[in-house]
N, C-alpha and C positions, 0 to 999 in steps of 0.2 A: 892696578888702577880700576881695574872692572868691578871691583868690589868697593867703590864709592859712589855713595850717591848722597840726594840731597836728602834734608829733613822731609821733605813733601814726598817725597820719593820714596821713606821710608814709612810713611806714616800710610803710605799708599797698600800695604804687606798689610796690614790690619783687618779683618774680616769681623762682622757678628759672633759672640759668642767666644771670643777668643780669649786666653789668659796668659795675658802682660805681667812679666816678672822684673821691677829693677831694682837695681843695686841700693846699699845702705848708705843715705845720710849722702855724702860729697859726692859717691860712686852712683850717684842714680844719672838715668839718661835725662838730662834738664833738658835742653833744647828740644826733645822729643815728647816728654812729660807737658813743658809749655806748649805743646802746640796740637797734644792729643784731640782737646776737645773742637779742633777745628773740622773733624771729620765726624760732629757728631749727628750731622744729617742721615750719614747713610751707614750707622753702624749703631745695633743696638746689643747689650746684655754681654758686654766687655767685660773682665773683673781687672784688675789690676793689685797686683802685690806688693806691697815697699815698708820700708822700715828707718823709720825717724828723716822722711820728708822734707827736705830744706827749703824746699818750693813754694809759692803761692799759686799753688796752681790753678785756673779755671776748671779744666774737668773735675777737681776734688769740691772746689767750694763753690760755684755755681750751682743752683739745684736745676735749674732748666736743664742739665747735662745726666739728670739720676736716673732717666730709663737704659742710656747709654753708655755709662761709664759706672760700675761698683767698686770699692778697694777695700780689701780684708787689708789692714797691716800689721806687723808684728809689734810695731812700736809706736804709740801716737806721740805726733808734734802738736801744737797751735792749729794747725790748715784741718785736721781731722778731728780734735775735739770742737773744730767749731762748726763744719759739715757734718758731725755725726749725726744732730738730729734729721737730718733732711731720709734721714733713713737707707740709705745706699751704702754707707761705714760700716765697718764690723774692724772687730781684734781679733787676732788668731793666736788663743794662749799657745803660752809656747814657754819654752825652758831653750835660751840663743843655741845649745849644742846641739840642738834636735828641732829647728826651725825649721831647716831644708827638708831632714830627714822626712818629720812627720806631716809635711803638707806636700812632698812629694806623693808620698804615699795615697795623697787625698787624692793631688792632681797632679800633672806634670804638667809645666809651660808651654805654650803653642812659640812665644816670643821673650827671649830677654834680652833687657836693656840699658846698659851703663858706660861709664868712664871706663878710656883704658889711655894708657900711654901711645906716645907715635909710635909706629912699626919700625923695629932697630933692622941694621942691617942682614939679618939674619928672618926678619919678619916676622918676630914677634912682639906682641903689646905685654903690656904688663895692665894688673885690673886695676894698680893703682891704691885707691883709698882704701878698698874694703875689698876682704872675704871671709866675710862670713858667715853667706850663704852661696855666693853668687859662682864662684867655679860650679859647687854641687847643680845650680839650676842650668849652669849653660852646657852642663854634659848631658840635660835630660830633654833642652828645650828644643824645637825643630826649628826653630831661626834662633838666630843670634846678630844682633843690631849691636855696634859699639860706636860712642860717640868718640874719636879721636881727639884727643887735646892736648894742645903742647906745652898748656901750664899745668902738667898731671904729673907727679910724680913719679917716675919710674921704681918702684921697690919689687924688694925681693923675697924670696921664701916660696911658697906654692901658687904663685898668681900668674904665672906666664900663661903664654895662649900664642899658637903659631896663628895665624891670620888665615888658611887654610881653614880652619876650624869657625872660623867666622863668613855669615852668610853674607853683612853688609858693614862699611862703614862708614862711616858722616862726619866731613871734619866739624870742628865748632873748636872757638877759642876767645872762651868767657874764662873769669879767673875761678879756680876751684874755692866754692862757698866756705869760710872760715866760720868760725867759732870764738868771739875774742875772748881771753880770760876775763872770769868773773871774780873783782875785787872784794876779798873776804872781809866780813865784817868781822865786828867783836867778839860774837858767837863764834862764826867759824873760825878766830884764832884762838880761841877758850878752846874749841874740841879738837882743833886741829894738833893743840899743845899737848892735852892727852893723848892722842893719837900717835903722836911724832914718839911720846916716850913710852909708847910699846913695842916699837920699834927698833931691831936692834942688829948690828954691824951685818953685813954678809945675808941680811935679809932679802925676800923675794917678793915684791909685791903685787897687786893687784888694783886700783882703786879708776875713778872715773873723773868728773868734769863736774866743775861747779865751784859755789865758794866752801864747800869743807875740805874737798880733797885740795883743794889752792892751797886752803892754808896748811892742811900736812906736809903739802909739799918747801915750804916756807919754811919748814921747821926741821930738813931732814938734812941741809948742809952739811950740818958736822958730823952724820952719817959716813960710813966708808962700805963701798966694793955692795952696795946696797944689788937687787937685781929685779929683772922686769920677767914678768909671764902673766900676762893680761887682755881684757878683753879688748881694750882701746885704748892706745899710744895717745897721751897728749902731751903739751905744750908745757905744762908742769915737766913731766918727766924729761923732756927733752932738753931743759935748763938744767936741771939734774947731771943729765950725762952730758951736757959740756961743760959743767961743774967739775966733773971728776966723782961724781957720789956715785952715779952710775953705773958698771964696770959689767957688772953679770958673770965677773969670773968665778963665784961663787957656788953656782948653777950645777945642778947635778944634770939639769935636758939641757939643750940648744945652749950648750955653755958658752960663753962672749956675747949673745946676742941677746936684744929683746926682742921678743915676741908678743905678738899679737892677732887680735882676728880683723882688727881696723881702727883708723888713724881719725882723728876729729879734732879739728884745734885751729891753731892761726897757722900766714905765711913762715913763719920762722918754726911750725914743725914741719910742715912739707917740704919744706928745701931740705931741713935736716934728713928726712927720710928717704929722701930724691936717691938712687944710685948708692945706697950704702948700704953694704955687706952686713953692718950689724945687726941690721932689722931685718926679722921674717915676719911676713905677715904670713901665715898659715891658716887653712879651711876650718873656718870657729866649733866644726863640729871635729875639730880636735885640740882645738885650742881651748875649749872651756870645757870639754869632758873633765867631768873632776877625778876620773881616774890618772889625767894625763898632769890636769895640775898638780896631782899629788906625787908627782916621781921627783919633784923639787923640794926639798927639805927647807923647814923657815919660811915657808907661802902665806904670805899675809895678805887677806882679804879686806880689801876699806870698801863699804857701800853703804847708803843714805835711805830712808825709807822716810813715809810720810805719816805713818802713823804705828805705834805698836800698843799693845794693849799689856796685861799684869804678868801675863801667861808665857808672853813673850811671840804671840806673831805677829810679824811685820806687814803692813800693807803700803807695798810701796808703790803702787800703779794705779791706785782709784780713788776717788773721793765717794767713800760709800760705794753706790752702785756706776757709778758715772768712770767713765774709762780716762785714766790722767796722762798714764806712758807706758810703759807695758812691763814683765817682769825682766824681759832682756837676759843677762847673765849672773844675775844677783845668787840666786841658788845654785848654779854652777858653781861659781868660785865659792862660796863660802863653804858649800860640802865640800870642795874641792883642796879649801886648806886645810881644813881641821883634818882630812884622813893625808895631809903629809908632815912629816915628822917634825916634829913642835912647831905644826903651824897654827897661825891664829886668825879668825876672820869677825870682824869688826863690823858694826850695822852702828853707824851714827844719825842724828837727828836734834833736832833744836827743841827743848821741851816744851818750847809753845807757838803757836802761830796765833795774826790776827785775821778771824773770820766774819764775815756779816753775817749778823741778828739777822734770819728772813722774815722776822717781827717786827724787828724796831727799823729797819735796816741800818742801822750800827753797827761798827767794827767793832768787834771785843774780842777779848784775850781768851784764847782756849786751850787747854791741853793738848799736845800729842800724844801724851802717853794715857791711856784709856784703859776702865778697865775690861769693858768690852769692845772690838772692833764697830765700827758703824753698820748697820745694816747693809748687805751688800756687798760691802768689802771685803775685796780680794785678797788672800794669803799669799803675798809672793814668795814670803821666806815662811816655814809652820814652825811652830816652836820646838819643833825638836831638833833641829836644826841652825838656833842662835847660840851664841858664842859668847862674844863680849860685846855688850851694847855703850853707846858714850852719847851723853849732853851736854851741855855746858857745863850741867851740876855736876860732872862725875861720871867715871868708868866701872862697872861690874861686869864681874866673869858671871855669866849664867852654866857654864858647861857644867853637867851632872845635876842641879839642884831640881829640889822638888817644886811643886807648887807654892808652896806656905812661904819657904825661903824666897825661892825667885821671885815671887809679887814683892815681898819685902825690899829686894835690890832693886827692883825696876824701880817702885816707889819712893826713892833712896834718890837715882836722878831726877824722878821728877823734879817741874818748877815750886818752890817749897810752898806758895799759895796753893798750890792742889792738893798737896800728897793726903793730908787731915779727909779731904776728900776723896779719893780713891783709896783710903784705908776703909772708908766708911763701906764704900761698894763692896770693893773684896771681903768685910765682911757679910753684909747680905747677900752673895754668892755663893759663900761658903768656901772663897780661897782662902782668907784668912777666919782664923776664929775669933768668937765672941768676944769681947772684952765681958 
């Protein structure tokens, strides 16, 4: 009981110059995060580290708080694209299996801070939603803060933690932040129907959250003994395995079980994941190494990007130069399937978005597929590296093809109002030839 204290209590350990590590997305310390910048009279040149932020937090979007509080994160939400100009934001590229690794290396944490389960009789927590970074920082960090909560999931796999090893704890009992499923549209059932039928018995997959992978998942019931090794359990999947499509007996690693590096979704995946043996969440810098995904034969890769060009690199994290989400695990998994045995990984997107004219200021119809990137823009996945790409229009294998072909295919999904048009580019590039 020595080892509880209050949020003020805790937020009292904070010193100038310190560096603040919390957990990802539902595993971050809320209670403590909301109530950071109440100490920001007497504390300046803080950094703070997190990745995909569920919070509205004052320390991040207040700018009166930017001599005292900075956050590099791994993954922008809404709170940080819209503080970034205030100039105290940063992104920290990263590849998810080498986030801890290589910002260890920078720094190591003075403090970290997140979700963990009640202390069972034996006294230990469980970290609950995520790891996948956050074991590696709290073996590095010289406090450790957990916020206690008794609507936290207790799972399993590499996340235990004896309370010994923790410096302080704070009960708090809000409910764990959800994610509700996002109802797919027309599009997303168009590609998600390509998607579903490359998909085949005794497969292993990978994909993430939103309206395309909804709708693959929409599509895969009459699928059998399908299997999970992924970077984020959701709500999709979890209808899945109590469907029966689920099964992971097919699994050449962690056979029966899915895995993952962390959990994001509604109350009906967290209770699922609550105390069951099926699910390991395991340390993401072994969970997305794609030497590790690749020991599973049939690994199929589903990831969504924002824009890709003729050549084939995806920019799935910026608009231009402007930081959107970050690259997360997208490269992990997708090299990670292709080098296991007839796997395949998948980069879907909608061939067109509506963008404002900064002219007219009108909405108008634009391409996602390009024949060059925008200025700026990040390569999260490089072309040597894509697979099979899908839009509404249609799926093409890009593996092995040269330039001349590949533009051909990309241009193939395009929205057919552009393609006449990016034929025309690729030839004044010199990807395609003259007519």
């Amino acid at each position: 009981m020595a080892k509880y204290v209050s949020v003020q209590e805790a937020l009292d350990v904070v010193k100038s110059g310190d560096y603040i590590v919390t957990g990802l997305g539902a595993g971050e310390g809320r209670e403590f995060m909301t109530n950071l910048h109440t100490i920001a009279d007497r504390v300046t040149d803080v950094m703070v580290s997190n990745c995909l932020p569920m919070g509205n937090y004052e320390f991040i979007l207040n700018e009166a708080y930017k001599n005292s509080f900075r956050t590099e994160g791994w993954f922008y939400t809404p709170a940080l694209r819209k503080a970034h100009p205030h100039g105290n934001i940063a992104y920290i590229p990263n590849h998810l299996h080498l986030a801890a690794s290589k910002r260890l290396f920078y720094r190591e944490p003075d403090i970290y801070v997140g979700i963990a389960s009640v202390p069972d009789k034996h006294g230990y927590v469980s970290l609950s939603i995520s790891n996948a970074y956050e074991m590696q920082m709290i073996r590095k960090a010289k406090t450790v803060i957990l916020e206690v909560n008794p609507n936290a999931p207790r799972t399993m796999g590499d996340v235990s933690l004896h309370i010994d090893e923790v410096d302080y704890l704070v009960k708090v009992d809000y409910p764990v932040p959800e994610i509700a499923d996002t109802v797919p549209n027309d599009k997303d059932h168009a590609i998600g129907r390509l998607i579903a039928d490359m998909i085949h018995d005794g497969d292993c997959l990978q994909l993430g959250i939103g309206g395309i992978p909804n709708a693959v998942t929409e599509f895969l019931y009459e699928k059998k003994d399908l299997g999970v090794h992924t970077e984020m359990i959701t709500t999709g999947m979890v209808k899945l395995a109590k469907a029966g499509v689920i099964t992971n007996k097919c699994k050449q690693n962690h056979a029966g079980k899915m895995v993952a590096a962390f959990a994001m979704g509604t109350r009906e995946l967290y209770d699922y994941i609550d105390d069951n043996p099926s699910i390991a969440l395991m340390n993401g810098n072994y969970v997305n190494d794609p030497a590790i995904i690749a020991l599973n034969d049939n690994q199929v890769s589903i990831n969504t990007t924002l824009e890709v060009d003729i050549t084939g690199q995806c920019c799935s994290e910026s608009l231009g130069s402007r930081q959107f989400s970050g690259t997360g695990g997208q490269a992990d998994t997708a090299i990670g399937a292709q080098k296991s045995r007839n796997g395949r990984s998948i980069i879907a997107l909608y061939s067109t978005a509506m963008v404002k004219n900064p002219e007219t200021g009108e909405r108008e119809e634009v391409s996602k597929i390009v024949c060059q990137l925008k200025s700026g823009a990040a390569v999260s996945l490089s072309r040597n590296d894509i697979d099979y790409l899908v839009t509404e229009y249609g799926a093409v294998s890009l593996r092995g093809t040269g330039l001349t072909e590949r533009a051909k295919l990309i241009i193939s999904v395009a929205h057919p109002k552009f393609r006449d048009e990016l034929t025309r580019e690729a030839m004044e590039i010199g990807i395609l030839p003259k007519e």
